[in-house]
Residue, then its C-alpha position, 0 to 999 in steps of 0.5 A: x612364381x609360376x610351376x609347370x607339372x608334369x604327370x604321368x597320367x593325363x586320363x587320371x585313370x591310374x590310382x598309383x599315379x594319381x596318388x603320386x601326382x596328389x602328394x607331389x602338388x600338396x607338397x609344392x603347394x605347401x612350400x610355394x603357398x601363392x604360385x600358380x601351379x599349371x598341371x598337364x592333364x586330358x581331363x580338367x574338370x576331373x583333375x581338380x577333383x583331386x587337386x582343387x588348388x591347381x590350374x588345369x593345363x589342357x594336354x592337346x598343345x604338348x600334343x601338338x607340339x610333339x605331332x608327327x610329319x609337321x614338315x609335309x603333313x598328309x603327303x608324307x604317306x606316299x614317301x617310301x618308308x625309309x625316307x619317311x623314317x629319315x623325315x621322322x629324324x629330322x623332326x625330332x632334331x629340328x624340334x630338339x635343336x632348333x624350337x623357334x623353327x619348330x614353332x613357325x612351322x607348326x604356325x604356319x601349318x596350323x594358320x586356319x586352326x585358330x583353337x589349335x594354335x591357341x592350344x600350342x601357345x598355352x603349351x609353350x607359354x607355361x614352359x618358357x614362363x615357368x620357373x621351376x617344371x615338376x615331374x611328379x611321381x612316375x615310372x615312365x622313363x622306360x623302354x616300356x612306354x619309348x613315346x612319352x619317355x621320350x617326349x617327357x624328356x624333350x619337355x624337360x630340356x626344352x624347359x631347361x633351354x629357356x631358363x627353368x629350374x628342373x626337377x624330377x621327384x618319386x622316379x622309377x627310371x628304366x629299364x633303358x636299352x632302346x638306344x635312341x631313348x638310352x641317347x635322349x636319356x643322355x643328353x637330357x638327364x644330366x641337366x635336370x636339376x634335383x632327381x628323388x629316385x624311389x629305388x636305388x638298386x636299379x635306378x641310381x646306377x643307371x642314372x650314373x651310367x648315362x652322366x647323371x652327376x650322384x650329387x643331384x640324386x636322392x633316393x625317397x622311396x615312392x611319393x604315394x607311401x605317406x597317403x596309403x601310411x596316413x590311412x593306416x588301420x589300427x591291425x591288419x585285416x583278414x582278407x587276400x589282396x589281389x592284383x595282376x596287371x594283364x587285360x588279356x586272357x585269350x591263349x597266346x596274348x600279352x600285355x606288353x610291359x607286364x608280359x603275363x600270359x593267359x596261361x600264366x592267368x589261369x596258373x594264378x587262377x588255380x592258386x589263389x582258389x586253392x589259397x583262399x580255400x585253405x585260409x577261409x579268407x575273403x579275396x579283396x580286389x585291388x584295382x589300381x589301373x582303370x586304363x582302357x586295355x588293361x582295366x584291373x578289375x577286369x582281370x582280377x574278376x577273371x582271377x576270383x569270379x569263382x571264388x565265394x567269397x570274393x568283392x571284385x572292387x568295381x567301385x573302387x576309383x580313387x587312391x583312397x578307396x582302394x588303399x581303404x579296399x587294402x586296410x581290410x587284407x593280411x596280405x596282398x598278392x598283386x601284379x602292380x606296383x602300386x597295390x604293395x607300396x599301398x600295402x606295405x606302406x600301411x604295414x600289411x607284406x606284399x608277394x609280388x608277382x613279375x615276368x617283365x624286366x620292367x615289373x622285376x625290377x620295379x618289385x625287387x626295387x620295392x622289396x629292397x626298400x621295405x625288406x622282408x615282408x616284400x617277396x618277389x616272386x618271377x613268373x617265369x621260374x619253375x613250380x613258380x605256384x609253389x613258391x607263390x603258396x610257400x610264400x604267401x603261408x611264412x608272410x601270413x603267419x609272420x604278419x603282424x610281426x613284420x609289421x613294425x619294420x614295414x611301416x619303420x621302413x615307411x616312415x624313413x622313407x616318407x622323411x627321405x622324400x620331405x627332406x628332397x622337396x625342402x632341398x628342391x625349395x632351397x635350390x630354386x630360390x637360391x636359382x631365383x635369387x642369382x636370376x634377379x641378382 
């Protein structure tokens, strides 16, 4: 049994995605004890530190075979930039329909690179010898991120062509109104085997909407849930979780799928230094995202530097660490997904905060999952600080009784997403035994 994993952190630098991606090789692992698991990644060396029963699959041959201008190389820099576009089109069409062309190509071009040639070989190997290509846990099918959206799903089909069972679990799909992704989403998803989707209020009905049939779709909640619920404290802590997703903090600029703006930082500033003065609590930092450009911790030491007493997390690098950093909060304020499914999974309620399409529906997905001890605040709304005041004070006052459902609501969901991988191990072995039949 040979399995290929796609995850959506090669740099292993996003604790959420990491998390997904342990869970999601553990369970395989369990089901298929003797397979050799290939995982995709930059990084080997760190990827089997987290997991060491795996077989690291070096990234730069999936890179290659995604490289742009294979056809004329450098010399596609001096065609006008509307052939250029058209020459970009006809690659993906020769790549999507037409592999094998694709491949003599890229050999052909590659000819004295015997290191990158090497590379694409490993890289089509583990897809034409896989039987069952995994995408772990992720929420990058989305406008936000239309490169690797794309080429993920270009992944999945080519698997799909050469005989592998498919399989996408812990999925936050959209948003997808950029027509050639939403027309890729198309002609790809349908094909995928087994889909485990972590919301239903926004992902189940656009997966219907772009011909993905409801019965290969199951909703599971996110796969990180049973890591942050297995580390549990025996009662909610005292301090303030904080978490925004922006590296920027000069006027005027963004982070491009969070769309938090300098000057909605230095709102939130103001705030949460009026907050923790009112609650006497410590501010606990809650980095999840270590990627170069948008480094939580740079961010929230922007938020609480002034702040007391304030831990600003700087060593906090693994998803242990930082759902053990949660343990200690009463309740989180965070900008990133991860930060609230690590704290209502243990219990603690969460006020997220979102200005993007992307970040809304992600925390209202989220809320809708675990109920009222999720507050979805929107950035862009009037006296939005207000709000953010109001509704950290009812979720500090109401915490430990909305504890029992919070974690009620995570026990349902980790049972949700078990039962979707011993689905996925039924349906592959039943696809196994037709094959040798």
């Amino acid at each position: 049994m040979r399995i290929l994993v796609e995850s959506s952190d090669y740099t292993l630098r996003n604790l959420g995605d990491v998390a997904m991606m342990c869970i999601g090789i553990s369970r395989i692992r369990q089901l298929w004890p003797e397979a050799t698991i290939q995982v995709l990644t930059d990084f080997p060396e760190q990827l089997l530190a987290f997991c060491p029963n795996v077989s690291p699959l070096h990234s730069r041959g999936r890179e290659i075979w995604f490289s742009n201008n294979f056809i004329l190389g450098r010399f596609t820099r001096y065609l006008p930039a509307t052939f250029r576009q058209r020459l970009d089109n006809w690659e993906k069409y020769l790549r999507y329909r037409f592999p094998k062309i694709t491949e003599f190509i890229l050999r052909a071009r590659l000819c004295f690179s015997f290191e990158k040639i090497k590379s694409l070989d490993e890289f089509l190997q583990a897809v034409s010898q896989a039987h069952l290509v995994v995408v772990t846990g992720m929420g990058g099918i989305t406008d936000a991120f239309p490169t690797y959206a794309y080429e993920l799903m270009e992944v999945l089909y080519l698997a799909n062509q050469r005989g592998a069972f498919t399989a996408m679990l812990g999925q936050g799909i959209g948003p997808l109104d950029h027509l050639e992704l939403r027309l890729q989403a198309q002609r790809v998803l349908h094909l995928v085997d087994l889909i485990g989707i972590r919301e239903k209020l926004f992902t189940l009905p656009l997966l219907i909407s772009l011909g993905v049939s409801e019965d290969r779709v199951f909703t599971t909640g996110d796969d990180a849930i049973e890591m942050a619920y297995d580390l549990q404290a025996e009662k909610l802590g005292i301090g303030i979780g904080i978490n925004l997703r922006s590296a920027y903090v000069s006027e005027g600029s963004e982070v491009g799928y969070s769309g938090v703006t300098s000057t909605m930082m230095e709102q939130l500033r103001r705030t949460l230094q009026a907050i923790g003065s009112l609650y006497e609590s410590p501010m606990l930092a809650i980095p999840i995202s270590h990627q170069y450009g948008e480094e939580d911790v740079k961010t929230i030491h922007y938020l609480i530097s002034e702040y007391s007493n304030a831990d600003g997390g700087e060593i906090i690098d693994t998803p242990c660490k930082v759902i053990e950093q949660i343990r200690n909060c009463r309740v989180v304020i965070t900008g990133s997904y991860h930060a609230g499914v690590f704290a209502l999974s243990q219990g603690i309620p969460v006020v997220g905060l979102a200005r993007s399409d992307y970040y809304i529906q992600k925390f209202l997905g989220l809320a809708d999952q675990f109920g009222s001890g999720c507050k979805v605040i929107l950035m862009e709304a009037d006296q939005w600080t207000e709000q953010l005041e109001r509704e950290f004070g009812l979720l500090w006052l109401t915490a430990d009784q909305v504890r029992p459902s919070l974690l009620a609501a995570a026990v349902k969901q980790i049972e949700l997403s078990h039962a979707a991988y011993a689905m996925l191990y039924q349906l592959v072995n039943q696809s196994l035994s037709h094959a040798k039949g």
